[in-house]
Each structure stands twice: as structure tokens, then as C-alpha cells.
N, C-alpha and C positions, 0 to 999 in steps of 0.2 A: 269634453264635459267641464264647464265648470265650476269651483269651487261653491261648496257650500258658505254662504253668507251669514254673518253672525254679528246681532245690532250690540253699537255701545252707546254709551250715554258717556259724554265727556263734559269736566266743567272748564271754563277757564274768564279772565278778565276779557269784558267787551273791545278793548283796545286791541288785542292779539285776535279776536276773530274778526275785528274788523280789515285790521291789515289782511289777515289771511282771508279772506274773502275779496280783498281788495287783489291778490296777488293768482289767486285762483281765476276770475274771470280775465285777468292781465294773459294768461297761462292758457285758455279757452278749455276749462274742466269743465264738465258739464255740467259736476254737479261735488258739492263741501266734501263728501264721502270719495269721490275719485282724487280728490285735493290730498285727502289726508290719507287715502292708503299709499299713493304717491311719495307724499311726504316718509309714511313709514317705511316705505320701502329702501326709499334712500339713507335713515335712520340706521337701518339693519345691514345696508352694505355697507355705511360708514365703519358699522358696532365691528364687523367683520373683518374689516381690511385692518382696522385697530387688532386685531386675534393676533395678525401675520406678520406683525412687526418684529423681526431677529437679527439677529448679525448688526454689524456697525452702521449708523445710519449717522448723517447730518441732520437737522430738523431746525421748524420754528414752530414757536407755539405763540400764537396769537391771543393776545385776553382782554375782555372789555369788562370792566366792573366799577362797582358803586365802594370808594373808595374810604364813604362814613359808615359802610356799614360793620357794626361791632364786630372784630376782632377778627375781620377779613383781613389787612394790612399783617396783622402777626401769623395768620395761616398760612398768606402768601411767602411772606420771609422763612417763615419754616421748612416750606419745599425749597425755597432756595438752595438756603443753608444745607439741609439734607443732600443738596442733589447739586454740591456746590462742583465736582470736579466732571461734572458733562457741562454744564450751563455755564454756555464760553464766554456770553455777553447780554446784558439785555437791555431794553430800551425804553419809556414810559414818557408818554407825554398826555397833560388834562384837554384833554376834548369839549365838558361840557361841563357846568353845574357841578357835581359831585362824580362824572365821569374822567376815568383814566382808560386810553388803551397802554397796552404792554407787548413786548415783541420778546421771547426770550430765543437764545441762538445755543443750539444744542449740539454737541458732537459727543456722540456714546453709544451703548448700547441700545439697542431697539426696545426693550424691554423695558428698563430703563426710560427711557425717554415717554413711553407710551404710561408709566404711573404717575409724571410728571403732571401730563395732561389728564390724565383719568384724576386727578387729588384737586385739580385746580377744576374740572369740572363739577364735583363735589359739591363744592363750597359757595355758602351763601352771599350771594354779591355778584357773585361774576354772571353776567352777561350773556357772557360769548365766549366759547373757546376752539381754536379749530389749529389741530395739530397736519402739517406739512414735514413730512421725510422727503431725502434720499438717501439712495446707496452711492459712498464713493466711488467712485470711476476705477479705480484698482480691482472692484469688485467683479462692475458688469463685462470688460473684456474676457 
């Protein structure tokens, strides 16, 4: 049996449905609604696997944002600084126009590391943000 179906109405800029419409027939969806439960679905095992972050982890956390926008640059320095003795190194270079990507390099606790990325996804400006773990090798033997 399946699930009962339940319409939404979503708004968003023509640029982002166009891509995604551009990436769903790439992907052979049949149709915008298998595109986007797709999409959400992946959303929610991300939101998930983000839950089970514990114990020591290495990480990077990836960030693309708009680098004029007001009082994005003092937000980002504040997680820094907040979260100065996990975040071992990081790295930034301008990409485009008003874009910067950033690489931060993390060794800490899981918990930890996962507010890092959950504050910088937040925050107005950024782009992009996509948090990568592991577990040290001491651990999985």
C-alpha cells in the first residue's frame, strides 16, 4: 500500500527551478514531484547522519558564500574564534565576483564539529555548506 499523498505549493527564484528542472530530466525523473521527494529524502538522511555525530572525529567543512554580504565575515570569524581549538587550519580562496570558497580542517569532538557546520549553515550568505567526517583509525580497529 502506498503512502497517502499530500499536495504542496512551494515558491522559489526561476533560476533554481530552472536548474532543477534542468537536473531532474539529466536524472530521468518523470516527473518535478519525484525530483523533489528525492531531493528530500536525501535532505533528511543528511539531517540524520548529522544526529550521530559522537566520539572524536577528523572533519572538513566546506563553505561557499557571498563575501559583501553584511556582517557575514564577523559571523564567520566568531565561529572561528568560538571553536578556535578544534579548527586546526583553514583555507579560502575568491572564486568569483563577490564569491569565496573556504575549507575549514577540524579535529574534535563530533558534537562539536557538527554546531560548527550547523551555525555556518545559518547564516545569511553562505551558499553552500557540506560537512565531511571521520573516525580516527585508533577507533575503528
Amino acid at each position: 500500500m502506498e503512502p497517502e499523498l499530500t499536495r504542496i505549493g512551494v515558491s522559489m527564484p526561476e533560476n533554481i527551478l530552472t536548474k532543477f528542472d534542468t537536473i531532474i530530466k539529466q536524472r530521468g525523473y518523470s516527473s518535478r514531484s519525484e525530483g523533489i521527494r528525492d531531493t528530500l529524502r536525501t535532505y533528511i538522511n543528511y539531517h540524520e547522519w548529522m544526529n550521530v555525530i559522537h566520539g572524536r572525529r577528523f572533519a572538513t567543512i566546506t563553505l561557499m558564500y557571498d563575501y559583501t554580504k553584511r556582517g557575514l565575515a564577523d559571523a564567520l570569524t566568531e565561529i572561528k574564534q568560538d571553536y578556535y581549538s578544534i579548527i586546526k587550519s583553514s583555507i579560502h580562496m575568491h572564486i568569483e565576483d563577490n564569491l569565496f570558497l573556504e575549507v575549514l580542517i577540524l579535529d574534535g569532538e563530533g558534537e562539536d564539529i557538527k554546531v560548527v557546520a550547523e551555525r555556518a549553515i545559518a547564516l545569511k550568505g553562505v551558499n553552500y555548506v557540506k560537512l565531511n567526517t571521520a573516525i580516527p583509525s585508533e577507533t575503528i580497529s
